[in-house]
N, C-alpha and C positions, 0 to 999 in steps of 0.2 A: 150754304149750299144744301141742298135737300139730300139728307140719305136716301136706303133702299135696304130693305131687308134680304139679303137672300144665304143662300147655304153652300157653300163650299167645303171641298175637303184637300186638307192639306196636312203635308210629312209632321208626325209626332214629336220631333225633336223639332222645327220649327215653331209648332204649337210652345212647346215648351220654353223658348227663348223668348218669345212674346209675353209669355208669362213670368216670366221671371223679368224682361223690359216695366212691365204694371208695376211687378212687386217693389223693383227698385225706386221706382216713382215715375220713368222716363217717357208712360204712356199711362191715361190716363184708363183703358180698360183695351181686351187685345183688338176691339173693332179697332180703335182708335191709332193701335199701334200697326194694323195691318193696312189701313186705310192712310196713314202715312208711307208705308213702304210703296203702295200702289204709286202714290202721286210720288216717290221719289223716284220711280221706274217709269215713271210717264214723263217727268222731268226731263230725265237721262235718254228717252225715245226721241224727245221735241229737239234735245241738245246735237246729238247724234246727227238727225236728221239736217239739222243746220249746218252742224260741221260736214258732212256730206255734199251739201248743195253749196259750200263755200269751196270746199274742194273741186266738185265739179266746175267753177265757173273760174278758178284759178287754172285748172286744168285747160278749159276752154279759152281761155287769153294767152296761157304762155308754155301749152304741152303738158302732153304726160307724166305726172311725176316721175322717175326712173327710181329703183332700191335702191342705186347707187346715192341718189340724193336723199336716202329715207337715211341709210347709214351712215352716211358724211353727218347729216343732221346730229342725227345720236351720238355720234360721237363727241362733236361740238359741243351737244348739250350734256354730256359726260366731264370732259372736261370743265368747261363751265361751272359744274356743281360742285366738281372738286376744288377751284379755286372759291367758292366761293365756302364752304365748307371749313376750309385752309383757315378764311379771312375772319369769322365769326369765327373759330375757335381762338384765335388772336386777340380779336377783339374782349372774347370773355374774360382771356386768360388776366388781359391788360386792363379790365372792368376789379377784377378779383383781387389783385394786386394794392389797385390803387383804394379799396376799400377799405 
């Protein structure tokens, strides 16, 4: 892909997490590490906007979401986590054991 030079300004302590990203090794100079964050913020716009318009057309087949159903959700998926949580520590503890 074709860069583009231009000049921006941006927060001091940002600057400096960028740079210290290089020094670790995890960007190869701070263009490089800032020009990744763009495409991961253009990534997350694209995603966003899909999950939006999946929304929307779910919404348009079978109603308005309700909070009620946003909370029931979370909860389900609370629970959920916790047995599953439960289950892999089980698992390790019975990994660990038999080692």
């Amino acid at each position: 892909m074709t860069k583009r030079r231009i000049t921006v300004t941006i927060d001091e302590d940002l600057l400096e997490a960028a740079g210290a990203a290089v020094s670790a090794g995890d960007a190869s100079s701070v263009s490089a590490w800032i020009n990744e964050a763009l495409a991961d913020k253009c990534e997350q716009r694209r995603l966003l906007d899909a999950l939006g318009e999946a929304i929307a057309d779910y919404e348009a087949e079978f109603g308005k979401i309700t909070l009620e159903q946003v909370e029931e959700r979370r909860r389900l998926d609370r629970e959920e986590a916790e047995r599953f949580r439960i289950e892999w520590q089980q698992r390790r503890a019975e990994r660990e054991l038999g080692a």
